[in-house]
C-alpha positions in Angstrom: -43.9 32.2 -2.5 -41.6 30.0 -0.3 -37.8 31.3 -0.2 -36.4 28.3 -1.8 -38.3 29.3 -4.9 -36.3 32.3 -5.3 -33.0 30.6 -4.0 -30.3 29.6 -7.4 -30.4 26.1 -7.8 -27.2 24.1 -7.4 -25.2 23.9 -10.6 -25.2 20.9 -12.5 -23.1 18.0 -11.4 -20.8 16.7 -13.6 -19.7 13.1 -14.5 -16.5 11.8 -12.2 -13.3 12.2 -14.3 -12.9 8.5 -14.6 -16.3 7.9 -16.2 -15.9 10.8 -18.6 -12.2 9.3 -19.8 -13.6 5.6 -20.4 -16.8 7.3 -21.9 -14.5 9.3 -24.4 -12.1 6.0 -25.1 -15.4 3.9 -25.3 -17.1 6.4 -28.0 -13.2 6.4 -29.9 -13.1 2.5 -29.8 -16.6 2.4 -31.6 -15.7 5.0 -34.0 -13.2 2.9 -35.1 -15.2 -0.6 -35.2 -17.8 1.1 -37.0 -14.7 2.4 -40.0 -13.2 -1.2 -39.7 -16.4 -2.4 -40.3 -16.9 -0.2 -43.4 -13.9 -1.1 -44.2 -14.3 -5.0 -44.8 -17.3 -4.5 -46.5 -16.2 -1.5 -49.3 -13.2 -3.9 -49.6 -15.4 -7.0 -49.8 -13.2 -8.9 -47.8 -14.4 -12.8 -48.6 -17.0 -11.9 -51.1 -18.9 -10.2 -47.8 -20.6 -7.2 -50.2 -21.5 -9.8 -52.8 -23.5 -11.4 -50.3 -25.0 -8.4 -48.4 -26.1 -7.5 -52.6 -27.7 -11.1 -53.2 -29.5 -10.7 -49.8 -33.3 -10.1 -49.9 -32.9 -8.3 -46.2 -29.0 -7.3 -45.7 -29.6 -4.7 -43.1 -29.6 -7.1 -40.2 -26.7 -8.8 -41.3 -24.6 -5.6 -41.4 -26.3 -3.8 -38.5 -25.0 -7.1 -36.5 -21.5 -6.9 -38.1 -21.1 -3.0 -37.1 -22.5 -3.7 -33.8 -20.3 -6.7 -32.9 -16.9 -4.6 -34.1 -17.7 -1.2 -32.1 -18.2 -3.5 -29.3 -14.8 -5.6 -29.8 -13.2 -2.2 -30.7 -15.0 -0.6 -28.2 -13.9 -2.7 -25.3 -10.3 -3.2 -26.4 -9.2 0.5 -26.2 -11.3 0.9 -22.9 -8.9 -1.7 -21.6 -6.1 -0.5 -23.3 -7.6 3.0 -21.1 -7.6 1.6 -18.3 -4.1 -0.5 -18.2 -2.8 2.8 -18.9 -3.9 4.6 -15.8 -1.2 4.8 -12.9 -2.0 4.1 -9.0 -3.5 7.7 -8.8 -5.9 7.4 -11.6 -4.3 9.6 -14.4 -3.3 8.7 -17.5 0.5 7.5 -17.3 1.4 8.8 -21.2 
């Protein structure tokens, strides 16, 4: 048996801070499309659940809709994130 099979292995690295705080805000800001999304369509903003209903396939239409607003959501509060950060790359709150 060679001795680096019985040597520990090297722990894990982890993420760099910055990627795991735009990763968090990222994950937030599509959270929130994904509610806003649900949103206009339990509210039927524009008759937009009447015409999911009369649709013989509505699941691509509102798999494109959540998609395109956890994007837009996702992407505004990653800049908002990152305009926040100071010179030294922590969160100036």
């Amino acid at each position: 048996m060679a001795k680096s099979d019985l040597e520990p292995s090297a722990p894990p690295r982890r993420l760099p801070r910055i990627i795991r705080y735009l990763g968090w805000h990222c994950l937030l800001g599509a959270i929130m499309g994904c509610l806003f999304a649900a949103l206009l369509v339990t509210v039927n903003i524009g008759g937009l659940k009447d015409l999911l209903q009369a649709s013989e396939a509505p699941y691509l239409p509102l798999f494109m809709l959540y998609v395109a607003c956890a994007l837009t959501f996702a992407s505004l509060v990653m800049g908002v994130a990152v305009m926040v950060l100071d010179e030294n790359g922590d969160p100036d709150l």
